[in-house]
N, C-alpha and C positions, 0 to 999 in steps of 0.2 A: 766068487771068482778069485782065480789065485793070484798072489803079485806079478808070478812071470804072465799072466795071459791080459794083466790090467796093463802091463808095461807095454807088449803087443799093441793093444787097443790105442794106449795114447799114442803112442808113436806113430800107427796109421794115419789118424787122426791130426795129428800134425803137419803130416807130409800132405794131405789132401787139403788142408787149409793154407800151406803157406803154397801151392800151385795154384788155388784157386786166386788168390788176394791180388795176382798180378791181370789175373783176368778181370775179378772185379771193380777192378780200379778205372783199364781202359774200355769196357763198353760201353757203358752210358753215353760217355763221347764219339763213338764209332758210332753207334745207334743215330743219334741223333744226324750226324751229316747224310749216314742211310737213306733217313727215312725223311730227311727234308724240313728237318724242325726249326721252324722262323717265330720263333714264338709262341703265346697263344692264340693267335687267330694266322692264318693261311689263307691269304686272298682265294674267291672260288671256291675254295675247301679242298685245292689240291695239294699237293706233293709240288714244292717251285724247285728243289735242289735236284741238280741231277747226279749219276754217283758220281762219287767220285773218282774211284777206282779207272774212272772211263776218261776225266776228265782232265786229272792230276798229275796223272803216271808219267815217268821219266821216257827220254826218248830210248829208244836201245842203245845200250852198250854209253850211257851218261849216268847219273846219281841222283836217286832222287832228291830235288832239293828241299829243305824242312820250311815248314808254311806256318807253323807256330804256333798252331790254331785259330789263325786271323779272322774275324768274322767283320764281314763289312754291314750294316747297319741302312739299308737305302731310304728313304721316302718315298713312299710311293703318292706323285701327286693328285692323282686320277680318284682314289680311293681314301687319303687323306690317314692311312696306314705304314705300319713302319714293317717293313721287309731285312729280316736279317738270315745272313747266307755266308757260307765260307767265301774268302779271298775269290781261290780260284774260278769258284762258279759265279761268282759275279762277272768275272772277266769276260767266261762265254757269253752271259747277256748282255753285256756292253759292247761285242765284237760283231755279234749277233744281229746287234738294236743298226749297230753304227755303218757298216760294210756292208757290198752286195756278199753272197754268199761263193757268188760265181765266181769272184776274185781270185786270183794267182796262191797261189798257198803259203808265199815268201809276203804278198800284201796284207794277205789276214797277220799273218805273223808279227808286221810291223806294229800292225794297229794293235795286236795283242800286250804289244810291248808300250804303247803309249798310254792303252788303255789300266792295263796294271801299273807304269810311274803316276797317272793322274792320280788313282786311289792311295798309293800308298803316300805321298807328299802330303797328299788331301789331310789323312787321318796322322800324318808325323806332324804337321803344321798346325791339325786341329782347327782350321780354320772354319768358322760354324755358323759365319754370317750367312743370313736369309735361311735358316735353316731351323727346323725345332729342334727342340733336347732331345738327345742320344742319337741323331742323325749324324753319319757319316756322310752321307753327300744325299742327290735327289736322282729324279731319274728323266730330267729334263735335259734339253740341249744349255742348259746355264752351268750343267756339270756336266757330266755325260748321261746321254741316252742307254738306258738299260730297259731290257723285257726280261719277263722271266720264261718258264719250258712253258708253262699254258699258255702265255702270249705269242709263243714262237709257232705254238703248234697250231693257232688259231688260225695264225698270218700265213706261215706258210705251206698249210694243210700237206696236200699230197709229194710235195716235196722236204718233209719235215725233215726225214731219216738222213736223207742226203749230207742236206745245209747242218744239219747240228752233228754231223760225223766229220764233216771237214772243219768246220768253225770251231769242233775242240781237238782236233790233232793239231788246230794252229798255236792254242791256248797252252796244250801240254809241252809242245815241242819250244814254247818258252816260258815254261814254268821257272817260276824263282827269279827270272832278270827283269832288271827295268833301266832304265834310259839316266845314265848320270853326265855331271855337269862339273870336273873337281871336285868328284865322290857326291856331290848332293843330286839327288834327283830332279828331273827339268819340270819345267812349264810344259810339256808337251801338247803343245795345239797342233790341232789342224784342221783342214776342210776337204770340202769337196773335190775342186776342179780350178786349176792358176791358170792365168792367160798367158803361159810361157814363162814368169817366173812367180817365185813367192815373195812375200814383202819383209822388210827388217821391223819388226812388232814395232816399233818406237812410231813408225810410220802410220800403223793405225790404231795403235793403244800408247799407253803414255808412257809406259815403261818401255826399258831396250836392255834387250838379254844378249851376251854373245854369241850365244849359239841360235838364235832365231834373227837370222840374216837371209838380207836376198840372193836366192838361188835360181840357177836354169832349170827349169825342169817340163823342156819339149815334149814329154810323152800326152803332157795334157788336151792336146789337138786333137787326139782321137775321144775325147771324150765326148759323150751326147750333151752333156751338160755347158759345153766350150761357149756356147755363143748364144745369146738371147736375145730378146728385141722388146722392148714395152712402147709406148702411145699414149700419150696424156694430152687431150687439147691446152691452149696456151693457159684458158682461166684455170684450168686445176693444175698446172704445172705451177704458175704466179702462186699460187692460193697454199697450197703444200711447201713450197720453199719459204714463201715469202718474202718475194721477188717481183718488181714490175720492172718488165722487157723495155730498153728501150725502140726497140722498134718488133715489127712480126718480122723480119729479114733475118735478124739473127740474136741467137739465144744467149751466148757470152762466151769469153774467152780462159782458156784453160792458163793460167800462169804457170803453173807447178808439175812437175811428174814424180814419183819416188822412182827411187831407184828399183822396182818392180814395176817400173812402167805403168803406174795407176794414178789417176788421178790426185793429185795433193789437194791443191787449190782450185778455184776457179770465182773467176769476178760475173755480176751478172747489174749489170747497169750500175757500177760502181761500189756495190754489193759482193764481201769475200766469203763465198763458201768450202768448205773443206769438204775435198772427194767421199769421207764417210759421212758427213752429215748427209750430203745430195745422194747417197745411196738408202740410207736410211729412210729418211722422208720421203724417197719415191718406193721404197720398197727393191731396191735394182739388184740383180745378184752381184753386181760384182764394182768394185770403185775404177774398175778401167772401163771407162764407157766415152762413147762421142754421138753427138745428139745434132739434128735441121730441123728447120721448120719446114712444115708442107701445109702450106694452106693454115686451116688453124688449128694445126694437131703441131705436137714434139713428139718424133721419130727418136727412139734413144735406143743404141745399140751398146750391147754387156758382150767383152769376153771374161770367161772363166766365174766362178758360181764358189762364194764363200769371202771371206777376210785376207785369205792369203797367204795368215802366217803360219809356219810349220810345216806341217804335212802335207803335199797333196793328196787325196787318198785316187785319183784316177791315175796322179804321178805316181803313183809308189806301186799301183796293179801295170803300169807302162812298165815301168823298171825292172818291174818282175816277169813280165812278159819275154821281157831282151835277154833274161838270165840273172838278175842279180838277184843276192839273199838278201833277206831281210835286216841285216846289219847293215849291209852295204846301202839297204831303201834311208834305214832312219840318220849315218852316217852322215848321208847327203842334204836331209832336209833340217837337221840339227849338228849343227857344225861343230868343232869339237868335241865330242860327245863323246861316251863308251858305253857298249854294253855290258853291265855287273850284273851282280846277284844281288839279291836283296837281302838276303839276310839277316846280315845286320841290322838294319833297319824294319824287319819283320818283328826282331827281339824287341825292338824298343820301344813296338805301337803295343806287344803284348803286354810290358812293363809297365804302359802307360793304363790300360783298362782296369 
């Protein structure tokens, strides 16, 4: 071969390998979010990621925002297995797990935004109590509730396509923001359904955040979940508290209200119970309750279904019903608060791995 035709040769040869190197660098990575790779083993033997392509994308005419390659780590308690999945697609199964699907598309949204600040605080904090090595979080109501696509598909069979096409246009349309607090990200709690308002957290946990203060949030009335009723004859009402009546005529006196209108306190034959213990130990939804005796039962009636603090999530599908966005939902039930990007704080869990 002559010099000029080996010089041809290499030079090809060159150009086809420095084209190639950029591709062989980023597939292995694409590949894997593709094809759903959680590891070595795959609960069921499925595919749990969904693409991403479907999941992630920016809204029209916004940027996509950079996700950093964040892979969240979950426990799966059920199976006693560790599920690992991009950021984003966790979000869907936690928006999924958590929210009717039927919801307002501005409420999915909110809860996409609370559900993305809990994980990312979760993994910047590192906090890893009750948890095994290399968990991120679990996939209990002690964290948040997460399914993955096979669990989704299982539960909501013939309306699969529907619920997991809206539940991630809600996830994508807030891709990259989460819930800050003077630039740190919040506590973001919430529950189900308030009896008119939500409670100041200090009220039924022992810490007190500024932005998880009581709020009005009327839309909760149309909820199915508003108002409940349980029945305990008088010896299993005594027996569960640990309490003797001083008479069957009447049960005790409520001393206390928070400013959410709930139960604080209450005496019961000279005996002080705190509105969350008496919910606890009877099992009740909600700490705003008022209770008679009939005969020898306890008549106890609940409004509103959960703890209080934060979010409503039947508030936040009311609100969205009326018109407002989802900024304006979490605004109101996280009081000075702002919606950011994450960012920053995406870099610094990848720095941390």
């Amino acid at each position: 071969m002559t010099k000029v035709k080996l010089y041809i040769v290499v030079t090809a040869l060159l150009i086809v390998v420095t084209l190639l190197v950029p591709t062989i660098l980023v597939l292995p990575f694409n590949e894997d979010q593709a094809s759903g790779k959680l590891g070595e083993k795959q609960p069921n033997g499925q595919n749990q990621a969904q693409n991403p392509t479907e999941s992630s994308q920016a809204v029209a005419g916004q940027q996509q925002p950079t996700d950093y390659g964040v892979e969240v780590a979950v426990y799966r308690t059920a199976s006693q297995a560790m599920e690992r999945l991009p950021l984003e697609e966790y979000v869907i199964g936690v928006v999924a797990a958590e929210m009717p699907a039927d919801f307002e598309i501005e409420a999915l949204k909110a809860q996409a935004l609370t559900a993305r600040t809990y994980i990312v605080k979760q993994m910047l904090t590192q906090n890893r109590v009750g948890l095994p090595d290399g968990a991120d979080t679990a996939d209990t109501e002690l964290h948040q509730v997460y399914k993955n696509d096979t669990e989704l598909r299982n539960l909501w069979k013939s309306d699969y396509s529907w619920k997991i096409k809206k539940i991630k246009e809600a996830v994508a349309q807030t891709a990259g923001q989460i819930i800050t607090y003077n630039g740190e990200p919040i506590t973001a709690t919430f529950f189900s359904t308030s009896n008119g308002y939500t409670e100041n957290s200090e009220d039924y946990w022992s810490n007190s955040f500024p932005y998880l203060r009581s709020v009005e949030s009327p839309w909760d009335k149309q909820s199915p979940k508003f108002s409940d009723q349980k029945i305990f004859t008088i010896s299993v009402f005594e027996a569960k508290l640990g309490v003797k009546l001083a008479s069957k005529d009447s049960v005790g006196t409520i001393i206390e209200r928070t400013d959410g209108k709930r139960v604080a306190k209450v005496k019961i034959n000279g005996k002080t119970l705190t509105g969350k213990e008496i919910r606890e130990k009877l099992g009740l939804k909600s700490t705003d309750f008022t209770w008679t005796v009939k005969g020898d039962n306890i008549v106890i009636n609940t409004k509103g279904y959960g703890h209080g603090v934060g979010m409503s999530q039947y508030g936040a599908n009311g609100m969205a019903t009326s018109g407002k966005t989802y900024q304006e939902i979490v605004k109101h039930y996280y009081q000075g608060v702002e919606v950011a990007a994450s960012d920053t704080m995406l870099a610094q869990i990848t720095a941390k791995k």
